[in-house]
TINUDREN-308809 format. One record per residue: x, y, z negated of N, C-alpha, C in turn; residue in three letters. Coordinates in steps of 0.2 Angstrom, whole numbers, plus 5000, padded with zeros to 4 digits. Layout:
BEGIN
XYZXYZXYZALA;...
***
This chain:
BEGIN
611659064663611459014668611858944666UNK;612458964663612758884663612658844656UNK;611958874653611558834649611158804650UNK;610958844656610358804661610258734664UNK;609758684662609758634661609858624668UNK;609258644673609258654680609858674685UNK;610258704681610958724688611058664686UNK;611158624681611758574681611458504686UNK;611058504684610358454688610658464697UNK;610658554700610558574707611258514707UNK;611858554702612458544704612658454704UNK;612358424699612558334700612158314707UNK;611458364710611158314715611458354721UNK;611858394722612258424727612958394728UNK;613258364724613658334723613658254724UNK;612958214721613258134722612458114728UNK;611858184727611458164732610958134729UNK;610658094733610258014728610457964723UNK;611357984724611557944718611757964712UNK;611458034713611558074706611258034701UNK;611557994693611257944687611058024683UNK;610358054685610158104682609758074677UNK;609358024678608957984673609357964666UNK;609957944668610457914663610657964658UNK;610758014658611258044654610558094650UNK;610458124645610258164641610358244643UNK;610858234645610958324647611458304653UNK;611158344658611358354664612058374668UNK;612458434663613058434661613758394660UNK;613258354654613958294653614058254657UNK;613258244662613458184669614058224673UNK;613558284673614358334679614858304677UNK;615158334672615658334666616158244669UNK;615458194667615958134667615858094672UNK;615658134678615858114685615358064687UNK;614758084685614258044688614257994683UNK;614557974677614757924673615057884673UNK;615757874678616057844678616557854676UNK;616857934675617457954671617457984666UNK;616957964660616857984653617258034651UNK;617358084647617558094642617558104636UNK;618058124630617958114624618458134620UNK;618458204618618858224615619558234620UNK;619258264625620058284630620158214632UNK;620058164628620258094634619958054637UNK;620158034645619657994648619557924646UNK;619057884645618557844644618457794648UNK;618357714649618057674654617457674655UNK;616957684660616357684659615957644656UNK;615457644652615257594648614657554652UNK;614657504651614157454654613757424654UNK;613157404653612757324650612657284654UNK;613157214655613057154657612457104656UNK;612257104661611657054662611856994666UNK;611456924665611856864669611256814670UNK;611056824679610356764680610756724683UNK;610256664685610456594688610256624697UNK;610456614702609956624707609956554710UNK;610256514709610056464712610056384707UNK;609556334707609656274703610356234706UNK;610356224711610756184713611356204717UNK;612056174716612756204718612556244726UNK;612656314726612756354731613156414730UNK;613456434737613856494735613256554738UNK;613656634734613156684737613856714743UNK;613756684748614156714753614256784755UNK;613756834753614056914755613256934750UNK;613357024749612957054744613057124744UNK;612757154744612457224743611957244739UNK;612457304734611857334729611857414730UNK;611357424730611157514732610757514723UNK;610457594726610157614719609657574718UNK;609357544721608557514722608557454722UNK;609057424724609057354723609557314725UNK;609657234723610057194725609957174732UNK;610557134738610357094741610657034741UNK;610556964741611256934744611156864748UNK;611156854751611156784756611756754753UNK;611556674756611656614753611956574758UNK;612256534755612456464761611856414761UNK;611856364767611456304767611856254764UNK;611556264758611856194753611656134752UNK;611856074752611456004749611456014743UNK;610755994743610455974735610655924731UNK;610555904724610755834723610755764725UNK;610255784731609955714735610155714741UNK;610555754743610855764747610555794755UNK;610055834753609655874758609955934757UNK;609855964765610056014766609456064766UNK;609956124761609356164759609456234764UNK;608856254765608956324769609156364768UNK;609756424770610056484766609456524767UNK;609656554760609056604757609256684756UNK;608756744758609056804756608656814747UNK;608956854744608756854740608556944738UNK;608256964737608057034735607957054727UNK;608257074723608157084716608257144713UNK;607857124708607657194705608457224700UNK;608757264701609557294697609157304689UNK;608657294688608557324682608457284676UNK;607857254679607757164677607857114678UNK;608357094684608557054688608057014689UNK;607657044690607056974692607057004700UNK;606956934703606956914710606156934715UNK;606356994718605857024719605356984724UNK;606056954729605856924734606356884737UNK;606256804739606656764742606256744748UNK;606856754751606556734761607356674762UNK;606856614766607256554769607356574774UNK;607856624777607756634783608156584788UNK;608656534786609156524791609256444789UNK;609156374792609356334791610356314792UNK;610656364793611156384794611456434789UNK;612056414788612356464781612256544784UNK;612156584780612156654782612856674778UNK;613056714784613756714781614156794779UNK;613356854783613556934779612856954781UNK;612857004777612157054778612557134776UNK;612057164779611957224777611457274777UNK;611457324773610657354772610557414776UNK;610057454776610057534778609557534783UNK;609157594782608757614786607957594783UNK;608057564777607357514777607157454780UNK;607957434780607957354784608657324781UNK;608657254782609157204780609257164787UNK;609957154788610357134793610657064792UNK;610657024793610856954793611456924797UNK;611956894798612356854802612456804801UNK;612556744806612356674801612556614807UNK;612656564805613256524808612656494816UNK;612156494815611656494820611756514827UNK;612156574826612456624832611856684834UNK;611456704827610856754826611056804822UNK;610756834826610656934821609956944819UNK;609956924814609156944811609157014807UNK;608457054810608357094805607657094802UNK;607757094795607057104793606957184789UNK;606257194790606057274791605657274784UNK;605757324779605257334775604657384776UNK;604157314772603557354774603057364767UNK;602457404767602457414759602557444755UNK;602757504756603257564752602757594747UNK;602257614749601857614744601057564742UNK;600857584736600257534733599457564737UNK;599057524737598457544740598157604736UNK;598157614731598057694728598457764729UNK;599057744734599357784737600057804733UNK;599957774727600457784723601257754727UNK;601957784724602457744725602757664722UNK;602457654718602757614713602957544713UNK;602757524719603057464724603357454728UNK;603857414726604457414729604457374738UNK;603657374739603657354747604257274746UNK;604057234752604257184755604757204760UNK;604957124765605357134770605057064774UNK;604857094781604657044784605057054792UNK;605056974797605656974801605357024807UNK;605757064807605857114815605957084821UNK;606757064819606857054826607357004824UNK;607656974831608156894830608656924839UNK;609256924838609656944844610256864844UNK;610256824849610656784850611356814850UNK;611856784850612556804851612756744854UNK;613256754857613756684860614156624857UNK;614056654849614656604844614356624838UNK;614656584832614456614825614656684823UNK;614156734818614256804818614556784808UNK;615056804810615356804801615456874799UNK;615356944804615357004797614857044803UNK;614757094798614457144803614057214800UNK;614057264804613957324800613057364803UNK;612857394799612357414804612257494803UNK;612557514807612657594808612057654810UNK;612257724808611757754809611257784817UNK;611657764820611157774829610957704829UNK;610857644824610357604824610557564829UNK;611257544826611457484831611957444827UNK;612057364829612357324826613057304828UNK;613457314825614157294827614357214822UNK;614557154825614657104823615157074827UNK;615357034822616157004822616056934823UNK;616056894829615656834831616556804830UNK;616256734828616956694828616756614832UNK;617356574832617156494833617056444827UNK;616856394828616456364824617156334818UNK;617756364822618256334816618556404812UNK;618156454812618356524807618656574813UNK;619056564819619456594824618956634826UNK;619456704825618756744831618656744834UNK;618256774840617856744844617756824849UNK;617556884846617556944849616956984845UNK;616757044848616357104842615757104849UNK;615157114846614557134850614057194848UNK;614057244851613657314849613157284851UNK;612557294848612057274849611357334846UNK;611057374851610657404850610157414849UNK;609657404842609257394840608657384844UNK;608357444845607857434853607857414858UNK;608557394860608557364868609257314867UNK;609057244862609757224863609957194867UNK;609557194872609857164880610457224883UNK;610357264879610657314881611557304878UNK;611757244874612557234873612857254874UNK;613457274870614157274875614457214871UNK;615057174875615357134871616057124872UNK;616357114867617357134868617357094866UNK;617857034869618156984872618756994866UNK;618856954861619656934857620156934859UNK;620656974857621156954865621156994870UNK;620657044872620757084876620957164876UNK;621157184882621357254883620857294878UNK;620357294881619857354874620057344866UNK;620457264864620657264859621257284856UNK;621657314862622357304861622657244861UNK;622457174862622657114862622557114858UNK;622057104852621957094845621457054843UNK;621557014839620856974837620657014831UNK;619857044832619557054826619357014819UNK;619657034812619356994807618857024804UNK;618857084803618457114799618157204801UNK;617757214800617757284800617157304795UNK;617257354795617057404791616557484792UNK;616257504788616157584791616157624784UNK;616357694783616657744780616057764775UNK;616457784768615857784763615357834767UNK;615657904768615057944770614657914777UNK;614757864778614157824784614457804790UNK;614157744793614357694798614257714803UNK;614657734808614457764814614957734819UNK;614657734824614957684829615657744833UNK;615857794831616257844833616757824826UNK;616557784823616957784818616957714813UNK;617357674816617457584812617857564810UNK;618257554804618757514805618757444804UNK;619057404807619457364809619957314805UNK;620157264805620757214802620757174810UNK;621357184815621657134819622157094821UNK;622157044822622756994822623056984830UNK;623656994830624256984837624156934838UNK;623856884840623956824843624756784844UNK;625056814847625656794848626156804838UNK;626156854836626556854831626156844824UNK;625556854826625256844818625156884813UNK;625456954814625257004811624757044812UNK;624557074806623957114807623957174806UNK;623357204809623457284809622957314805UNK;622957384805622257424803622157444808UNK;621257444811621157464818620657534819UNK;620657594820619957624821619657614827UNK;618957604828618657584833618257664835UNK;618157684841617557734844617357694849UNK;616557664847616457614853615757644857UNK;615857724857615657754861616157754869UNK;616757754866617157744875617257694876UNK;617457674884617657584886618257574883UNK;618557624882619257584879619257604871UNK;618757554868618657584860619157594855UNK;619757564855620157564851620557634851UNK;620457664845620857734846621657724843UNK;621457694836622157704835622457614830UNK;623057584832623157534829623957544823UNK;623657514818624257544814624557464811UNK;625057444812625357374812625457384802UNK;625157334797625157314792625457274789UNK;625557214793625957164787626357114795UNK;626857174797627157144800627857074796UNK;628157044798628857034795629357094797UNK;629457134800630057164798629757214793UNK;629157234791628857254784629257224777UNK;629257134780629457114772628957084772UNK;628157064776627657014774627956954774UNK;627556904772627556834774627256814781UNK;627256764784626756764790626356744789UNK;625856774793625256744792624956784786UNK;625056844783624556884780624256914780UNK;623456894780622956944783622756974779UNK;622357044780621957094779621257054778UNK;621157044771620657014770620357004761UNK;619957054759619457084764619557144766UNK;619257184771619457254771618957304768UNK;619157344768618657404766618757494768UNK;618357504771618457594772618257634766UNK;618557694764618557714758618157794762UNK;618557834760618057914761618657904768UNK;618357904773618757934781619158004779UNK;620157954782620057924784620457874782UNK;620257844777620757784773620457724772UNK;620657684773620557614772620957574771UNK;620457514768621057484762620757404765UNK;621357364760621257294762621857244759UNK;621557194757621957164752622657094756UNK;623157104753623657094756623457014756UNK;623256974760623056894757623656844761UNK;624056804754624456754757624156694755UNK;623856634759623756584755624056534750UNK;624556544755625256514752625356524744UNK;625256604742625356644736624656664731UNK;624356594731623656624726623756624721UNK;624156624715624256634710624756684708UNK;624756724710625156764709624856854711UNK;625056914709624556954705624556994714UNK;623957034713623757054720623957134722UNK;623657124729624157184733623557214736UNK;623357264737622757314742623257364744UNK;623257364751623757414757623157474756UNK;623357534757622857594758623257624764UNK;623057634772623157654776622857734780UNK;623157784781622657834783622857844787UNK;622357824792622357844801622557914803UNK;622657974800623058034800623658004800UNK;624057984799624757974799625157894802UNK;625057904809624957844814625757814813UNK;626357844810626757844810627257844804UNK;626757814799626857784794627457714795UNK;627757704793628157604793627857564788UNK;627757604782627457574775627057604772UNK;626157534771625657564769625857574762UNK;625357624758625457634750625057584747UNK;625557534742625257484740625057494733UNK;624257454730623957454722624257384720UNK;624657374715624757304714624057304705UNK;623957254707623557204701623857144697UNK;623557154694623757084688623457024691UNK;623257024695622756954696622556974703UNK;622656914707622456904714621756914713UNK;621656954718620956994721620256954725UNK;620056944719619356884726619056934730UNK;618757004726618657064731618457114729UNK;618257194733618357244731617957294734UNK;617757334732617457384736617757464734UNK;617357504739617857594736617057614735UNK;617057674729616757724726616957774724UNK;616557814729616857884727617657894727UNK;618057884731618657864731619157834728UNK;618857804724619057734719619157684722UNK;619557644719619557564721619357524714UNK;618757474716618457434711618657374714UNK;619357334710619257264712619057214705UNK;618857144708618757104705619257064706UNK;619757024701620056984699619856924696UNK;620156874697620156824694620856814688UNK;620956784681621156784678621756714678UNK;622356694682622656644683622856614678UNK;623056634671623156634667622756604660UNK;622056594662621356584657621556504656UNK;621156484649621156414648620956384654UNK;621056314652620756264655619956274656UNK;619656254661618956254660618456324662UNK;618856384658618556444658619056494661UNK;618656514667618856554673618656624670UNK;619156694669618756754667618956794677UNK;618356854677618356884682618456944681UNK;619056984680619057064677618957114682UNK;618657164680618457214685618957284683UNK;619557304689619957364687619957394693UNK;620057474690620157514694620457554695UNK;620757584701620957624704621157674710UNK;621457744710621257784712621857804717UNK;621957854722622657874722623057914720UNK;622457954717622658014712623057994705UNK;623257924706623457884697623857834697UNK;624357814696624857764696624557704694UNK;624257704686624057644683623557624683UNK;623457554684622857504685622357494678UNK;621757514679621457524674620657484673UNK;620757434667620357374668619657414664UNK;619257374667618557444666618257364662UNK;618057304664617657274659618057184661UNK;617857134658617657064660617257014660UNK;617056984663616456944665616656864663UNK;616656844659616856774656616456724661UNK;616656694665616556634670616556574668UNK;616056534666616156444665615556434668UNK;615756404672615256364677615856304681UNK;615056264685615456214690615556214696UNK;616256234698616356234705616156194710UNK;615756124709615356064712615956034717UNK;616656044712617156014716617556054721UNK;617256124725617856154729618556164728UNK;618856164731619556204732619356274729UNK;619856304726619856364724619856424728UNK;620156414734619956454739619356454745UNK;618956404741618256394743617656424739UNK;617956434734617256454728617356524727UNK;616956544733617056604736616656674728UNK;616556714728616456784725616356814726UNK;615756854727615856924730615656984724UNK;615957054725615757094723615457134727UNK;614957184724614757254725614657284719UNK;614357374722614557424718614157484720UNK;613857524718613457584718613357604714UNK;613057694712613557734709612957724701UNK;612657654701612257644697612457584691UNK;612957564696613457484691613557434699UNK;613857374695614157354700613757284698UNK;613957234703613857184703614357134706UNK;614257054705614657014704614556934704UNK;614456904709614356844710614856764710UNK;614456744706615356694706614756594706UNK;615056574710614456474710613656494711UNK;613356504706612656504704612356544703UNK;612756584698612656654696612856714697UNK;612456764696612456824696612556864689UNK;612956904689613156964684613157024685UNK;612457074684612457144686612657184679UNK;613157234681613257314676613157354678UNK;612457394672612157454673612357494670UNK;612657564672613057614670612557624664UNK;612957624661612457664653612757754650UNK;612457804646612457844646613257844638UNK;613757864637614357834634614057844626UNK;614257814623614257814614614257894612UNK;613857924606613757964605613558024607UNK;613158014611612558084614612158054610UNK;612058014605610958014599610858014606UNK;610057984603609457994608608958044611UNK;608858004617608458064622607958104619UNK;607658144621607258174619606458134622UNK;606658094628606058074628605858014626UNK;606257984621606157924618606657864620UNK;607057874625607457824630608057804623UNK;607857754620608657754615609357744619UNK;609657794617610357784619610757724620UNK;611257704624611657634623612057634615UNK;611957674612612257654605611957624601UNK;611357624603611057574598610657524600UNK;610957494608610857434611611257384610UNK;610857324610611457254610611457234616UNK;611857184617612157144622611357104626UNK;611157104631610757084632610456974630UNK;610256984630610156904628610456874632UNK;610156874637610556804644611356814643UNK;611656864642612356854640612656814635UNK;613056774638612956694633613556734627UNK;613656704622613756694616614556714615UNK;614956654620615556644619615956694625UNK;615356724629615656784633615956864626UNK;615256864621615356924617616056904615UNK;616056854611616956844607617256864610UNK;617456844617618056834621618056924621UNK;617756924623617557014627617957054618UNK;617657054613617957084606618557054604UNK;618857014606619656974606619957024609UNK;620057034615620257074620620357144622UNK;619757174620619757254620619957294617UNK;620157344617620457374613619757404607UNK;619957434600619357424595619157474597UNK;619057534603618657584602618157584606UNK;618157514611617557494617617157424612UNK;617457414608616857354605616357344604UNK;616157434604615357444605614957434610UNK;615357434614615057434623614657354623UNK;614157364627613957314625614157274632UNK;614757244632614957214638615057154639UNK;
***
């Protein structure tokens, strides 16, 4: 049986689910083997996953991609309302793309106002946006008129829920309800609004600074890889009075949602004031992480706290340090995937490196880099926002203009599929990957990844 093509098949889709990369890999086993493809091996040693960087333009004129999400099926990411060269204000846009092709399956102007998070699930995309709107739009179109599946269907507008102030994050959970983080027009929180998808008259809303909060203003939250449930959130909140911030878990199934608060970056910690928890992320429940941010201190190498609400009575989170301050990060499969920026790079050319880690491992481990030269259209560096995402198929990477997705490829030396799919060893580097990214990238690496085509 354990040559059985089939048990190994049972066992990677019992294992990762719909995220199992069963297409990827030639035999079934070595996906088991290298952990869905992320933890190669090779001769008893582990491996960086190998990649194929691709790089489109998503937009002609200077805009940021303010938040993004990549599943197995596709990109999403909404846009700020930027002026054009003529100085018109252009409309924020979602964008819908294809991870494979990057071709732009579909773009909606949904918002004369910067959209400032989204979120997917259910066969719908969720919106927040400076407007003081929760928009959802519903996909429709799953399959083609022959009944075949092979259309990836549209997203057309459902529904629009007003809020009391701008929604800057927000999650959209499995009882089909929306949790958003409303602030004031000058970034200040503002308070959380539960919002239930069929009756959002139906609200609840938590006042910043109040009892339900523990007197905390929220900045951020989050919900847990295995799935977002309102019995289950966390949180990033700020003391009003001292400035420090905490990790928070929310059950906003009871009036008093706040279960447990664990203080992070106080000063008798040894913080600086004023550092927040930003951005945050929940990892596998029940731990969550979130990046030490001093502004004060943006040149200098970064910090993600990992906090486990099991253990309320910790005094000191467990810290990942990096070489490179963190623009942003996501958790897979109990990993941490940050994106860095390079402080260090020439004048002009900005690199963005992708490293990971885990808690099972002491050392910070650089998985790929994404060679950045573009025009910041003059921002402050603390403005020329980044975001990343991640899914168990590659990750992706937004920086100005463009976009940079990595699809996990099958490692160097399995030869070719049996059904004609050629292996990554005898692929090259995609075209749109410009010229002077290959160089840098074979300067750098060590000689046994210079095949990768990164």
């Amino acid at each position: 049986m354990s040559r059985c093509e089939e048990v190994w098949r049972c066992f990677c889709k019992l294992r990762w689910g719909k995220g199992a990369n069963i297409a990827l890999y030639a035999s079934a086993k070595e996906l088991y083997r290298d952990g869905n493809g992320w933890f190669p091996r090779r001769c008893g040693r582990r491996q960086s996953p190998h990649l194929e960087v691709q790089e489109t333009t998503l937009h002609k004129s200077p805009c940021l991609t303010m938040d993004m999400r990549m599943t197995n099926e596709e990109i999403v990411t909404v846009s700020e309302a930027a002026k054009d060269k003529y100085g018109v204000v252009q409309q924020a846009c979602v964008h819908v793309i294809d991870p494979d092709t990057l071709r732009v399956r579909q773009q909606i102007e949904a918002s004369r106002s910067t959209i400032n998070c989204c979120d997917v699930g259910h066969g719908a995309i969720c919106l927040g946006s400076d407007d003081f709107k929760v928009r959802i739009y519903q996909r429709i179109g799953l399959s083609s008129p022959d009944g075949s599946s092979n259309s990836a269907g549209s997203y057309e507008l459902a529904s629009e829920s007003l809020c009391t102030s701008e929604v800057n994050d927000l999650r959209f959970t499995c009882e089909d309800s929306i949790i958003a983080v409303r602030t004031h027009h000058n970034r200040h929180p503002a308070g959380l609004d539960v919002i239930p998808v069929q009756r959002p008259d139906a609200r609840i809303s938590f006042q910043g600074g109040s009892l339900a909060t523990r007197g905390k203003y929220i900045h951020a939250l989050d919900g847990f890889e295995d799935g977002c449930s309102l019995s289950c959130i966390a949180c990033s909140g700020e003391d009003a009075i001292t400035s420090a911030f905490s990790a928070m878990l929310f059950d906003f199934r009871r009036s008093a949602p706040c279960v447990v608060d664990l203080p992070v970056t106080s000063q008798q910690q040894g913080h600086p004031h004023a550092t927040m928890l930003w951005p945050l992320r929940a990892g596998r429940a029940p731990q969550v992480y979130a990046n030490l941010l001093d502004e004060g201190r943006q040149h200098e190498n970064g910090v993600i706290a990992m906090v486990d609400f099991r253990y309320p009575c910790r005094e000191v989170a467990d810290l990942f340090h990096f070489p490179d301050p963190v623009d942003d990060f996501r958790c897979l499969d109990g990993s941490i995937y940050a994106a860095c920026t390079d402080v260090a790079a020439s004048q002009g050319v900005n690199r963005i490196r992708i490293h990971r880690c885990s808690n099972n491992q002491s050392d910070i481990e650089r998985l790929c880099t994404v060679v950045e030269a573009y025009d910041a259209a003059g921002r402050a560096p603390k403005e020329d926002l980044k975001v990343f995402s991640i899914c168990s198929r590659g990750l992706a990477m937004s920086y100005g203009t463009q976009l940079s997705v990595g699809r996990l490829a099958e490692p160097l030396g399995h030869g070719n599929r049996a059904d004609g799919y050629a292996c990554p060893a005898g692929l090259r580097a995609p075209r749109s990957v410009r010229s002077h990214r290959q160089s840098l990238l074979t300067e750098e690496l060590p000689s046994q990844l210079h095949h990768c085509s990164l």
